[in-house]
Backbone bond lengths (Angstrom), bond angles and torsions (degrees), N, CA, C in turn:
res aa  C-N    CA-C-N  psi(-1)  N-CA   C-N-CA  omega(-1)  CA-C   N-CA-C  phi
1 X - - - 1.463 - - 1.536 109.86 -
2 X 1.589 126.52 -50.85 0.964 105.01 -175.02 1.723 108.59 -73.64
3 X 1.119 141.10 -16.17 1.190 155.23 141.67 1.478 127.69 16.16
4 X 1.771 94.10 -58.96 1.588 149.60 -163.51 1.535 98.14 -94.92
5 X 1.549 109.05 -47.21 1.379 108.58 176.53 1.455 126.14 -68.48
6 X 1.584 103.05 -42.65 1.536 108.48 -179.90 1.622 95.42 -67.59
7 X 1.366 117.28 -65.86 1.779 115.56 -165.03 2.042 93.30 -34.35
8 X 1.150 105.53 -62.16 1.869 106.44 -160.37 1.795 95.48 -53.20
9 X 1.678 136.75 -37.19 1.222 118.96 -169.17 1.058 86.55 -64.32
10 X 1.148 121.10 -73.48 1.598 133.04 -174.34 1.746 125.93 -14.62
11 X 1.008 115.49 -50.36 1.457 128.46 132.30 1.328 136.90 -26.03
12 X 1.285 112.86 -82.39 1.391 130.88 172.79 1.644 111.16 -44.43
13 X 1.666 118.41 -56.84 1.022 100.88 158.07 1.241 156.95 -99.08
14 X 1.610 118.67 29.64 1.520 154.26 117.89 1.880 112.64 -25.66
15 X 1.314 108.94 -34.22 1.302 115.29 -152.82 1.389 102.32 -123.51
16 X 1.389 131.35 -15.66 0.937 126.77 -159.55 2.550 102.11 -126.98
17 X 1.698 83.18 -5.32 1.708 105.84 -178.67 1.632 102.90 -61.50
18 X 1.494 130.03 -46.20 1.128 119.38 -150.44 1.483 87.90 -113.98
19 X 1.576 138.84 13.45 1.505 135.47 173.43 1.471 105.86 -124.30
20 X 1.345 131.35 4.03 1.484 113.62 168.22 2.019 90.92 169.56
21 X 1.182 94.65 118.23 1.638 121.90 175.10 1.807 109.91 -61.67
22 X 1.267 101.81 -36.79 1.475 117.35 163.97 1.606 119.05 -57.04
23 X 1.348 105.38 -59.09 1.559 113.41 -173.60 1.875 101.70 -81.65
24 X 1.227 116.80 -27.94 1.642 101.99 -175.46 1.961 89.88 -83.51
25 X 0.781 109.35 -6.36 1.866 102.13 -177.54 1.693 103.97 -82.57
26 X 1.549 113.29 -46.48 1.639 113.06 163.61 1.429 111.94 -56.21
27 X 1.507 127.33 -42.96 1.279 110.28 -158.16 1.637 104.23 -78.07
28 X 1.211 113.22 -29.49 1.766 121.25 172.23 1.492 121.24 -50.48
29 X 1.903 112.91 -34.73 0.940 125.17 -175.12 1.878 97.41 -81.19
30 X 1.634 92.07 -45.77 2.237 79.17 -179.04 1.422 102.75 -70.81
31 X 1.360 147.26 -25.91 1.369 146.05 155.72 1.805 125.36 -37.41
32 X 1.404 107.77 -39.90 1.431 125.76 178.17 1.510 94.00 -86.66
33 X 1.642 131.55 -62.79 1.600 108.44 177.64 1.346 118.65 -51.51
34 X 1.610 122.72 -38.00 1.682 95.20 177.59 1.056 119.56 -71.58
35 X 1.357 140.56 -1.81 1.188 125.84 -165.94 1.856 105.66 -102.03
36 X 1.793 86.72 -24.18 2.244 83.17 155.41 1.506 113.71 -59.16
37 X 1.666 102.16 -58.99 0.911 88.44 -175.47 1.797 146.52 -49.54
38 X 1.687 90.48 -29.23 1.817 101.83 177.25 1.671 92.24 -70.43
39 X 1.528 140.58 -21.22 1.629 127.05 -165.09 1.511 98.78 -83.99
């Protein structure tokens, strides 16, 4: 599950990098918590 979570931030902010500097900066930050969370 968290797995699913990192791949989808991971995504989101892929997708969200070249439409708003704001939203790829959140998705990096939910990208950096799953990856506490998987440590």
């Amino acid at each position: 599950m968290l797995y699913s979570i990192l791949y989808w931030e991971n995504v989101m902010y892929k997708n969200n990098e070249a439409n708003s500097s704001v939203r790829a900066k959140r998705g990096k930050k939910g990208e950096n918590l799953a990856l506490t969370m998987l440590l």
